[in-house]
C-alpha positions in Angstrom: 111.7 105.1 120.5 113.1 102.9 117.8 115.4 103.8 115.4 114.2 103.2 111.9 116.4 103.3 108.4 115.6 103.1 104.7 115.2 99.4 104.0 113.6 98.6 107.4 111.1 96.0 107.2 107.5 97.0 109.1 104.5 96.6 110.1 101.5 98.7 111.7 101.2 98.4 115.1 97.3 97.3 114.1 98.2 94.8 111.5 98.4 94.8 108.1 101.2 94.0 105.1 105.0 93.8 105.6 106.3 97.3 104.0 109.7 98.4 103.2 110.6 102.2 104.2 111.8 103.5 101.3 112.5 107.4 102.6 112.4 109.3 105.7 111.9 112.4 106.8 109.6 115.4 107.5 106.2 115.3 105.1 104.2 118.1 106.9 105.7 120.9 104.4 103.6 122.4 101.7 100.7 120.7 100.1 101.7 117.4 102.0 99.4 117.1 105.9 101.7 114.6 106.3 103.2 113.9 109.7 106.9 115.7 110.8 108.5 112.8 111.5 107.1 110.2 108.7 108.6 107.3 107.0 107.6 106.4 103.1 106.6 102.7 102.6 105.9 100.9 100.1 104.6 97.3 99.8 102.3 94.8 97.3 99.3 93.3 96.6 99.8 91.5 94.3 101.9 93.1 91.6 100.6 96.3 92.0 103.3 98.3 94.1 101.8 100.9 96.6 103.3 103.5 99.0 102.3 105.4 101.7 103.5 107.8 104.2 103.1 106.9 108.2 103.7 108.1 111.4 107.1 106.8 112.8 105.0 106.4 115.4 102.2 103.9 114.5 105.3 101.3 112.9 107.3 98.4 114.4 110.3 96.4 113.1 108.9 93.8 111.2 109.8 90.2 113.5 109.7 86.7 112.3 
């Protein structure tokens, strides 16, 4: 599995924007169905900044 860090550049393994993970951890706790091991992202569309949590599983290292 690859190791991911806060200020990784990725992608969904299905396409999609170039996000930055901005905090990882476990988001399956309280009012959150999020996954166990998840990494915040956040990216733009424009100038609007959006985040989201995903998977660890469903991202790869952003390449060139």
């Amino acid at each position: 599995m690859t190791e991911f860090q806060i200020g990784d550049v990725v992608n969904l393994k299905s396409g999609g924007p170039s996000m930055t993970i901005s905090n990882i951890g476990n988001y399956s706790g309280g009012f959150s169905m999020g996954p166990e091991n998840g990494a915040l992202c956040i990216w733009f569309e424009k100038e609007k900044k959006l985040e989201s949590v995903f998977d660890i599983r469903v991202l790869m290292k952003y390449e060139d």
